[in-house]
C-alpha positions as CSV (number, residue, x, y, z in Angstrom):
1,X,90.1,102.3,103.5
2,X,89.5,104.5,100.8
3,X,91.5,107.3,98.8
4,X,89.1,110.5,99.9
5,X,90.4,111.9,96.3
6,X,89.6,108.9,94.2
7,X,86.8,107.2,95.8
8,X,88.1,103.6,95.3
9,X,89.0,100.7,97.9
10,X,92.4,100.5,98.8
11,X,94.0,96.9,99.3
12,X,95.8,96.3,102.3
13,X,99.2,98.0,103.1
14,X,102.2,96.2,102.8
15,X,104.4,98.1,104.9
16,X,104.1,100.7,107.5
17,X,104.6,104.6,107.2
18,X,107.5,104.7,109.6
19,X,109.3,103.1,106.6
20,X,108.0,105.1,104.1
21,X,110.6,107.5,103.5
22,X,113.6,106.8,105.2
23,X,116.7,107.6,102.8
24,X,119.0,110.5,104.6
25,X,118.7,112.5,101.5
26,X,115.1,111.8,101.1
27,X,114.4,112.9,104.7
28,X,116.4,115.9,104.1
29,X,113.9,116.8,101.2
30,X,110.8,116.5,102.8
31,X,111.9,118.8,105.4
32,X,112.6,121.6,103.6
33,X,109.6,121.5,101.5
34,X,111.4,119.9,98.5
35,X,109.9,116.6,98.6
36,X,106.1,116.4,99.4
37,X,105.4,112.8,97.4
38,X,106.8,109.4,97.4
39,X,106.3,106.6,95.3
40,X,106.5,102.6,96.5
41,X,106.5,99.1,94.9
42,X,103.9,98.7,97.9
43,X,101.3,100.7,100.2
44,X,102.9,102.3,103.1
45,X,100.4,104.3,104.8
46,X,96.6,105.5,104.8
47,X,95.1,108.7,103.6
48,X,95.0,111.0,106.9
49,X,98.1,108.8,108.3
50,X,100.8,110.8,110.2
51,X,104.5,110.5,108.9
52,X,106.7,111.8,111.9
53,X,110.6,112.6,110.6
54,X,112.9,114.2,113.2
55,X,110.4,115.2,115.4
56,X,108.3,117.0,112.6
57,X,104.7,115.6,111.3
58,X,103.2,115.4,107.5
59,X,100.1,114.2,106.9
60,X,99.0,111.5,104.1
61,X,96.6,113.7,101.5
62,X,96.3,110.8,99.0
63,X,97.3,107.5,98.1
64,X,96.6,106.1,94.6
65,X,98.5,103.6,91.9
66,X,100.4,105.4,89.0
67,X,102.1,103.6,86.6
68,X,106.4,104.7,85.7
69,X,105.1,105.5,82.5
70,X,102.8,107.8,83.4
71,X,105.5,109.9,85.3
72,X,106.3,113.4,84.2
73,X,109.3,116.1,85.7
74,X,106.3,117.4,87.4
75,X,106.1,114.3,89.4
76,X,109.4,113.8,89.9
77,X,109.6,117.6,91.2
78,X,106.9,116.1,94.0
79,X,110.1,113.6,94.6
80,X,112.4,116.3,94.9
81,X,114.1,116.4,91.6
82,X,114.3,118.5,89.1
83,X,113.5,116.0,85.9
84,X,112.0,113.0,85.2
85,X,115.2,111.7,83.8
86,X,117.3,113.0,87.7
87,X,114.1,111.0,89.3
88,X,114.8,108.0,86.8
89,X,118.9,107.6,87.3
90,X,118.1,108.5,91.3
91,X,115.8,105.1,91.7
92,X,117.9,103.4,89.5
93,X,120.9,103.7,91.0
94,X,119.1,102.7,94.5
95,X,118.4,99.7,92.9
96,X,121.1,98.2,90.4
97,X,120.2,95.9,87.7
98,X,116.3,96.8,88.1
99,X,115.0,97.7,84.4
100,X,112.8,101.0,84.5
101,X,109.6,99.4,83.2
102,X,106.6,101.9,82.1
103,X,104.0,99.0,82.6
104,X,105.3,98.9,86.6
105,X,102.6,100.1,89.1
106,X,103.9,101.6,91.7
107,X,101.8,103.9,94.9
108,X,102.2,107.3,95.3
109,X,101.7,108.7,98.8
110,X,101.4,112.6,98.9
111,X,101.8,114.1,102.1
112,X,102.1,117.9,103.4
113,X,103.3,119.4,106.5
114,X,100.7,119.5,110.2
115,X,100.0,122.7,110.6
116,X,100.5,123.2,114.5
């Protein structure tokens, strides 16, 4: 499949978009509007891809490889914070003992609401 934004070929997911966002908190943010990307060690979902959380659908816009240093507050305002640095100590704490490496890829998947 390929990224209609990017025009490269996508590998194969690793995971499925049921479990791409699935944190209460997380959840919480996407919907009310706070939260409209996520970013994943792997590839959870397909551009055009429907998310469904609590009965509500967003739809996968793009999905492309970024690497952690390449992040700015402006992406971490897509992940429903308001700083880099909030973003940073968030993923961090998920995961203790991980090092925040700037060389790490990681996918973002940005999504928006269905309209109905």
């Amino acid at each position: 499949m390929t990224n209609q934004n990017e025009n490269t070929v996508l590998p194969p997911k690793t995971c499925t978009i049921e479990r791409m966002v699935t944190v209460k908190e997380d959840v919480e943010k996407v919907l009310n509007g706070q939260k409209t990307a996520t970013r994943r060690n792997g590839r959870y979902a397909d551009v055009g891809e429907i998310m469904t959380l609590e009965g509500r659908d967003f739809v996968v816009e793009r999905v492309y490889s970024q690497s952690l240093g390449e992040l700015t507050d402006e992406h971490a305002q897509q992940e429903g914070y308001g700083s880099l640095e909030e973003y940073k100590n968030s993923i961090l704490s998920m995961h203790p003992g991980m090092p925040w490496m700037p060389k790490m890829r990681v996918w973002v998947h940005e999504f928006r609401p269905v309209q109905k």
